[in-house]
C-alpha positions as CSV (number, residue, x, y, z in Angstrom):
1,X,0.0,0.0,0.0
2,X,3.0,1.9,0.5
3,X,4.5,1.8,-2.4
4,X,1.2,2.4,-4.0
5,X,0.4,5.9,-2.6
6,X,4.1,6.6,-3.2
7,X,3.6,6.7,-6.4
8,X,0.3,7.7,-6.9
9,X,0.1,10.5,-4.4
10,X,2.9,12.8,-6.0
11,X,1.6,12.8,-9.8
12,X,-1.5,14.3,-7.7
13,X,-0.1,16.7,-5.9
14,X,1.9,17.9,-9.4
15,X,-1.1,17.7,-10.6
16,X,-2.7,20.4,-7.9
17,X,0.1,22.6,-8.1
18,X,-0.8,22.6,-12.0
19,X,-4.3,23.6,-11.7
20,X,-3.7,25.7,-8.8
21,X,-0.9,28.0,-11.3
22,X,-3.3,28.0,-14.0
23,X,-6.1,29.4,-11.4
24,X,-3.5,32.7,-10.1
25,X,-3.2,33.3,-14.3
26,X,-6.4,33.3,-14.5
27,X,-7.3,35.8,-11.3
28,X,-4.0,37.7,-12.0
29,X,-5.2,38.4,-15.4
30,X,-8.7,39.4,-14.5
31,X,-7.5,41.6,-12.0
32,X,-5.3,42.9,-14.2
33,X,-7.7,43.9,-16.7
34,X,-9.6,45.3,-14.5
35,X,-7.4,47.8,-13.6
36,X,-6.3,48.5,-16.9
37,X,-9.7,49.2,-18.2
38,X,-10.1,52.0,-14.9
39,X,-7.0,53.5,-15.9
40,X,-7.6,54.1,-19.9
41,X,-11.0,55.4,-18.4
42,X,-8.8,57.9,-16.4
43,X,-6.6,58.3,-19.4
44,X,-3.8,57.3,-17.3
45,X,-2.9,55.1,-19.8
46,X,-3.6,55.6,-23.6
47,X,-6.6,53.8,-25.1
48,X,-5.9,51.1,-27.5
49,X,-5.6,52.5,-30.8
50,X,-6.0,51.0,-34.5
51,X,-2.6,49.3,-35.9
52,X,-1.5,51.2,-38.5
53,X,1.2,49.5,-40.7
54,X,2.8,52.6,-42.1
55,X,3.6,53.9,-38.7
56,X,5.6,51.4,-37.8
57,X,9.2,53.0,-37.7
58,X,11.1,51.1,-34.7
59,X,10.4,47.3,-33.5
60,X,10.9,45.0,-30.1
61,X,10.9,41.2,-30.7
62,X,11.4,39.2,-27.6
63,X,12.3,35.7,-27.0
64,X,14.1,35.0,-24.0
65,X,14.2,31.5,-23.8
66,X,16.5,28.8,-24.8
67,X,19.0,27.8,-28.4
68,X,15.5,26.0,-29.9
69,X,13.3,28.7,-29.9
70,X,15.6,31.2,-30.6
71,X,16.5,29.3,-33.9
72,X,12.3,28.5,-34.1
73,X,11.4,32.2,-34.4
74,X,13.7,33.1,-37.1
75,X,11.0,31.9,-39.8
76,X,8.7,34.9,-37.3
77,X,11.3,37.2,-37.3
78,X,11.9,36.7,-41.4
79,X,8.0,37.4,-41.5
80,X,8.5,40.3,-39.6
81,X,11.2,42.7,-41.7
82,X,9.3,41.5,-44.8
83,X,6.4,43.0,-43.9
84,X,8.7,46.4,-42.7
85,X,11.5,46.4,-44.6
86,X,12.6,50.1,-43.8
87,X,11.9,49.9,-39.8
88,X,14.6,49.4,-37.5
89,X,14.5,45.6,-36.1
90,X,15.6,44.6,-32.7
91,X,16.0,41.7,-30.9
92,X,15.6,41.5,-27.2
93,X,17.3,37.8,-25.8
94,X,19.6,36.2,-23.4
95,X,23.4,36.8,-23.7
96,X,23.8,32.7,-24.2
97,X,21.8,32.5,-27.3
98,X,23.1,35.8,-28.9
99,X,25.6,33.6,-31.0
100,X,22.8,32.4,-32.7
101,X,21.7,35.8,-34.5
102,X,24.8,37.6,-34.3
103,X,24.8,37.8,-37.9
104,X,21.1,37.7,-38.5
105,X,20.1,39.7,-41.6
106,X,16.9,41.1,-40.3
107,X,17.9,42.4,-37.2
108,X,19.3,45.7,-36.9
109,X,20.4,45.1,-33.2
110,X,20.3,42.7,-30.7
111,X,20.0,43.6,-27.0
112,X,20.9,41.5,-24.3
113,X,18.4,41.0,-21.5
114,X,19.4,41.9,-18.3
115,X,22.6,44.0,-18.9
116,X,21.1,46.9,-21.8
117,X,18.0,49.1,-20.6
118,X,15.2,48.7,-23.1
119,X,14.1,52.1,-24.6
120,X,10.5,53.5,-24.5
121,X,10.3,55.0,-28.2
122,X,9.1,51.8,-29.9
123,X,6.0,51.6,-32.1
124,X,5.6,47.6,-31.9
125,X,6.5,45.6,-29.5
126,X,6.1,41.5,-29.8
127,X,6.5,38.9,-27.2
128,X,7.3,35.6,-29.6
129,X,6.6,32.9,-26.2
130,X,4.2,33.2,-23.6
131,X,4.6,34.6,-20.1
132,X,4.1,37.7,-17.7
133,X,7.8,39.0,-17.8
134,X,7.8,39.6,-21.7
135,X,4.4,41.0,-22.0
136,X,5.1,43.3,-19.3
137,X,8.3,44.4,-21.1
138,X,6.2,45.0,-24.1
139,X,4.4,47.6,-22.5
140,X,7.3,49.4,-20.9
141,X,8.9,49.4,-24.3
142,X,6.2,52.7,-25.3
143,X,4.9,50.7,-28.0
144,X,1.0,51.8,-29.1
145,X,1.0,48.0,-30.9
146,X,1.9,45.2,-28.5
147,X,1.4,41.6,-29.7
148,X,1.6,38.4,-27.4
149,X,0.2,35.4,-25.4
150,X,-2.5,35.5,-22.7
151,X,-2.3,32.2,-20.3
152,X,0.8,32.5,-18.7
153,X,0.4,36.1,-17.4
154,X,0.3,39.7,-18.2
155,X,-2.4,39.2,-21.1
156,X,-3.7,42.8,-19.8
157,X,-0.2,44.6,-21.0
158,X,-1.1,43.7,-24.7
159,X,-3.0,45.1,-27.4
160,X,-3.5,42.4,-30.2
161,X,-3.8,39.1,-27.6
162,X,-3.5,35.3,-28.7
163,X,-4.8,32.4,-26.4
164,X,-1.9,29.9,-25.3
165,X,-3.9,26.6,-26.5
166,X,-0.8,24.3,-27.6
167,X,-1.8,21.8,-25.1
168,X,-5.1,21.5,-27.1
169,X,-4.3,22.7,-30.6
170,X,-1.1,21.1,-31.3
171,X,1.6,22.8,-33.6
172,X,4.9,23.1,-34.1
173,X,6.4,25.9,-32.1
174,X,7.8,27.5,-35.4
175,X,3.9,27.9,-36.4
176,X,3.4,29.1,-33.0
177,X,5.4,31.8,-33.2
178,X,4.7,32.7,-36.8
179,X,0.9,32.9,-35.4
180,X,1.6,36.0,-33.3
181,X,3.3,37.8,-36.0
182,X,0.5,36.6,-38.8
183,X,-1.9,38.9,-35.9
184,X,-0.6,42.1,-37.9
185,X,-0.9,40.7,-41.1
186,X,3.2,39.7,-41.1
187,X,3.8,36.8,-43.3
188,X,6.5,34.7,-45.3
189,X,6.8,32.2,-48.0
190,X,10.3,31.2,-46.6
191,X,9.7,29.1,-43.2
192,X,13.0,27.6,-43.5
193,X,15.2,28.4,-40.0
194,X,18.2,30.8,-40.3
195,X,21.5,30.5,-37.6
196,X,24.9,32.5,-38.0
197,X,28.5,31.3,-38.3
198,X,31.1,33.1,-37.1
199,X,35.0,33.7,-38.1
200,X,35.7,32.2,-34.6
201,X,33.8,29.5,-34.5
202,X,35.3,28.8,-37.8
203,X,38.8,28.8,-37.3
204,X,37.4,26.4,-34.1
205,X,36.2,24.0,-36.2
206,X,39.2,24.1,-38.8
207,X,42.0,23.6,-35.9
208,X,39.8,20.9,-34.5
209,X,39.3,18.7,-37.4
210,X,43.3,19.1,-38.5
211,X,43.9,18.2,-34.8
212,X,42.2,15.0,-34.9
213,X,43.7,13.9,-38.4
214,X,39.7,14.5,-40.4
215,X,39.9,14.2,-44.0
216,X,37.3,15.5,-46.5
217,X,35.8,11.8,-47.6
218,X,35.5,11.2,-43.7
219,X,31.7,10.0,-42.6
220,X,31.7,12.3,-39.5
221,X,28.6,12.2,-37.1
222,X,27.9,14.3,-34.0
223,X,26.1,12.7,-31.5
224,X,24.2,14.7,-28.2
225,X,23.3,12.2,-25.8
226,X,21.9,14.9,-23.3
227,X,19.1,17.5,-22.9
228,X,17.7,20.1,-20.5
229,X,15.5,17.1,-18.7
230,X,16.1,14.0,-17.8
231,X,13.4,12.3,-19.2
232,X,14.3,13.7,-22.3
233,X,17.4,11.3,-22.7
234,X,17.6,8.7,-24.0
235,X,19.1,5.7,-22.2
236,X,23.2,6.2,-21.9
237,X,24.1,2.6,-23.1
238,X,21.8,2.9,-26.3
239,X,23.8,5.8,-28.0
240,X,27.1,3.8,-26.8
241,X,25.7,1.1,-28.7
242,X,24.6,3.1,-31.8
243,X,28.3,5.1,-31.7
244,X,29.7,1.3,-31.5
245,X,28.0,-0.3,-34.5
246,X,28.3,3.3,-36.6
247,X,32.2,3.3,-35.9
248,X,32.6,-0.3,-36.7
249,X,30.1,-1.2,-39.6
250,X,30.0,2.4,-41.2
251,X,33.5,2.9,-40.6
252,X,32.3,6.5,-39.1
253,X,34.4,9.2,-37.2
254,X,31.7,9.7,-33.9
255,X,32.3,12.7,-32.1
256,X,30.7,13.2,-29.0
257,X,28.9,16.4,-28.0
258,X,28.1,18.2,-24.8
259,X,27.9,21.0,-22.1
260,X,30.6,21.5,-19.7
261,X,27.4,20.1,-17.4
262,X,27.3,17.2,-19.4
263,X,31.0,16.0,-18.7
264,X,29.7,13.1,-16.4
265,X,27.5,12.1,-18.9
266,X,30.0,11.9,-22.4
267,X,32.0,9.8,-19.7
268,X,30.0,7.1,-19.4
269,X,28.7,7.4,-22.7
270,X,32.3,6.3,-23.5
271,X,32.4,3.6,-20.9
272,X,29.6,1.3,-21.9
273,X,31.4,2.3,-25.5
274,X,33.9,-0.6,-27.6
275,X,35.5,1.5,-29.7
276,X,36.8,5.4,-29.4
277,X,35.0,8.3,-30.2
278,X,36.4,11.7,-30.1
279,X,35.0,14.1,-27.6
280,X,33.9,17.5,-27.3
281,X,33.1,18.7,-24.1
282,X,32.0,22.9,-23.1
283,X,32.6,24.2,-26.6
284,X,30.9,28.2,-26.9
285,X,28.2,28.2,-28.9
286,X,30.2,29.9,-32.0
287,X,32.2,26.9,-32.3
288,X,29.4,24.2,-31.9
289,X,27.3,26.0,-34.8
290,X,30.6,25.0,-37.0
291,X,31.5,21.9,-35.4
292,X,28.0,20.7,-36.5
293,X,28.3,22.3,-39.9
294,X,30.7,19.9,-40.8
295,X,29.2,16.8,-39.9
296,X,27.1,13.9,-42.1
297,X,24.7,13.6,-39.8
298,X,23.4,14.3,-36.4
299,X,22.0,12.2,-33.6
300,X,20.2,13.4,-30.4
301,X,17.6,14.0,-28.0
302,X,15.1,17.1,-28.1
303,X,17.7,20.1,-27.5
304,X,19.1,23.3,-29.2
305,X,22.3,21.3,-30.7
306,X,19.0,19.4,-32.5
307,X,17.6,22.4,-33.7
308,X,21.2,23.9,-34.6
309,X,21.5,21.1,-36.8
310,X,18.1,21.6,-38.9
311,X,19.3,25.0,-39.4
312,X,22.5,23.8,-41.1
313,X,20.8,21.8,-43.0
314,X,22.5,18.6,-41.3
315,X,20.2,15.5,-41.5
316,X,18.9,14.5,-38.0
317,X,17.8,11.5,-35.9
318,X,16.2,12.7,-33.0
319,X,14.5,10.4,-30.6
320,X,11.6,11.4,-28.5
321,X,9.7,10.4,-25.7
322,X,7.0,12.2,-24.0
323,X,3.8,12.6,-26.1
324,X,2.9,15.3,-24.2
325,X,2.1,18.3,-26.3
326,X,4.7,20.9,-24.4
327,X,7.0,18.0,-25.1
328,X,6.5,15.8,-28.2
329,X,8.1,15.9,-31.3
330,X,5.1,17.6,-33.0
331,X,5.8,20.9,-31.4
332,X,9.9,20.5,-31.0
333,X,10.5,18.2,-33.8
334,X,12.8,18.6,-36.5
335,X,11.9,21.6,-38.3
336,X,12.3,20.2,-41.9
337,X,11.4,17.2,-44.3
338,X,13.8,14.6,-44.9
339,X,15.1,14.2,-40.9
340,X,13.7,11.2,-38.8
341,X,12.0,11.2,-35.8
342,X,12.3,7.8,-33.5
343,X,9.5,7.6,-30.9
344,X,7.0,5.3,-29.0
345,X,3.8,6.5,-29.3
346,X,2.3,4.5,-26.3
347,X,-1.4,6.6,-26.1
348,X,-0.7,7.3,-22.4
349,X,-3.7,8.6,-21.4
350,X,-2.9,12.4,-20.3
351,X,0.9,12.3,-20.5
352,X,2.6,14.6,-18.5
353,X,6.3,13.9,-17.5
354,X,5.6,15.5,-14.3
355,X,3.0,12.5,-13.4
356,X,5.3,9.9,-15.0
357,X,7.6,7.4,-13.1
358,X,8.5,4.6,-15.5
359,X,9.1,6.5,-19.1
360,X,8.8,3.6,-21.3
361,X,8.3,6.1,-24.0
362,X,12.0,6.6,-24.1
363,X,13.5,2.8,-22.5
364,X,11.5,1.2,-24.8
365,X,13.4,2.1,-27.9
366,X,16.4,0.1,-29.2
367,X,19.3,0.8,-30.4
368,X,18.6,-1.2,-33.6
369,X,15.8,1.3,-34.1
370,X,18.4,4.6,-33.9
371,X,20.9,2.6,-36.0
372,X,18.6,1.3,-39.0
373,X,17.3,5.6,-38.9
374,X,21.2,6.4,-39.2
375,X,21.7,4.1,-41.8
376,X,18.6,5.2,-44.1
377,X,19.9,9.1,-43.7
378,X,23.3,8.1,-44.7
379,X,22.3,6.1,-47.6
380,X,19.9,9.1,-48.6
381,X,23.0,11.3,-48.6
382,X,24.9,9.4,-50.7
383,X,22.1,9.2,-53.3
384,X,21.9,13.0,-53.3
């Protein structure tokens, strides 16, 4: 009986907590509005005022989440200096994913959240993810036109609102964020994902590849073996095995990929491994971008290197678990046709990895699977 409520009691609980966030959203946002509506009646506030596309002069994008929606919001962000070629374009993110855009042709500057003070002189501001902290920064960025999510918070600081429904109406978060700029009529016929090299990352990835003796004929594969959660990665001794059978009947260079976090985990990656990959452990961001950009193919979990790799155009095989919509491959899959996704679709009824404690999703697929995907993309390759 023990055992029993231990592991039914804290999926509940989870489950509370949930419902209980999703209730203070709700009341937050009500409140909110409340207020907001008192002081536009005061005209303490300006009213909400008709978007008008030719006075757009100056623009805020925000996205201050991780590498894989960064590189998902360049399609919105395309969308966006199409529709106003001559305005000035910037880019509000975090200083870790900057490397990403550096070069970005449709940004005019990027601003690094937290260390440069956002000005008030914008005429659009748009939050590209949901949540209170970038819809409140839309407002204090003096912008008449502010576009966003309602759901997560802050709904009240926006003009031009769209409802947060991915857990019902599945998409892929590229869609998602092309959604909120399609609200003032931006569009794009290109939905292909843009990322920037760098000279150093570059002269990174040349050094690297004359250190370790690469030649141009070489099959070289990157492998990522981690990810942000757990229950996102895949089990340790299956990508051993993969690397194993890849070096040995493919006659493949493997080179192993992760954070300076993920140290502990390449290690015994390598230990349950036959044969000897080459590592590469805590590179910047500038040199992974062209580490990857050199390789055949690329094999991982659901993370930013994954995403990286789509936007080099690198064929992928990405394994996924979770069928959860904040989590499946249908919202953070590979953003392009011809990559594989390998995943066990086992109808849980209302998966959540918060309520999960056995994640069969992910230990119930083989290595054989991952290797006969790795196979197919590198004979498609070759036909190319």
């Amino acid at each position: 009986m023990r055992k029993l409520s231990k592991r039914i009691l804290p999926p509940l609980i989870k489950r509370f907590i949930r419902f209980m966030r999703k209730i203070y959203f709700i009341f937050f946002d009500f409140v909110g509005n409340i207020i907001f509506f008192l002081l536009r009646l005061l005209r303490l506030i300006p009213a909400i005022s008709n978007f008008k596309k030719e006075e757009i002069k100056k623009i805020l994008i925000i996205r201050l989440d991780r590498i894989g929606d960064v590189i998902l919001s360049t399609p919105a962000i395309r969308a966006i200096r199409q529709s106003f070629p001559d305005a000035k374009i910037h880019l509000l993110i975090k200083e870790y994913t900057k490397d990403l855009v550096v070069n970005n042709p449709n940004i005019d500057r990027l601003l690094i959240y937290g260390k440069e003070k956002i000005a008030s002189d914008y005429d659009l501001a748009i939050a590209l993810h949901p949540g209170l902290n970038q819809n409140y920064l839309t407002f204090i960025s003096g912008a008449k036109t502010r576009v966003g999510y309602t759901g997560w918070g802050g709904g009240f600081f926006l003009t031009h609102k769209l409802i947060d429904d991915r857990e019902i109406r599945i998409r892929h978060e590229v869609e998602s964020a092309l959604e909120v700029v399609e609200k003032i009529g931006c569009a794009t016929n290109d939905k292909s994902l843009e990322i920037s090299t760098t000279e150093e990352g570059e002269r990174f990835a040349k050094d690297f590849f004359q250190k370790n003796g690469f030649k141009e004929e070489d099959i070289l594969i990157v492998i990522h073996p981690g990810a942000r959660q757990e229950y996102l990665r895949w089990k340790k001794e299956g990508f051993a095995e993969v690397a194993d059978r890849l070096i040995k009947e493919i006659e493949a260079k493997v080179i192993l990929i992760g954070a300076k976090e993920e140290k502990k985990l390449i290690e015994e990656v390598v230990f349950f491994m036959q044969e000897k990959p080459i590592q590469a452990v805590g590179l910047k961001l500038t040199e992974l971008i062209s580490l990857i950009k050199r390789c055949k193919l690329f094999i991982g979990n659901s993370t930013g290197p994954m995403h990286i790799a789509v936007a080099l155009k690198v064929p992928v095989v990405a394994i996924f678990g979770p069928i959860h919509p904040l989590d499946s491959y249908l919202e953070w899959g590979p953003w392009a046709e011809g990559n594989t996704v390998v995943s066990k679709n086992l109808n849980c009824f209302h998966c959540h990895p918060g309520d999960c404690f056995h994640f069969k999703c992910l230990k119930l697929i083989t290595s054989e699977e991952v290797f006969i995907a790795c196979k197919e993309q590198l004979i498609n390759l070759k036909e190319k």
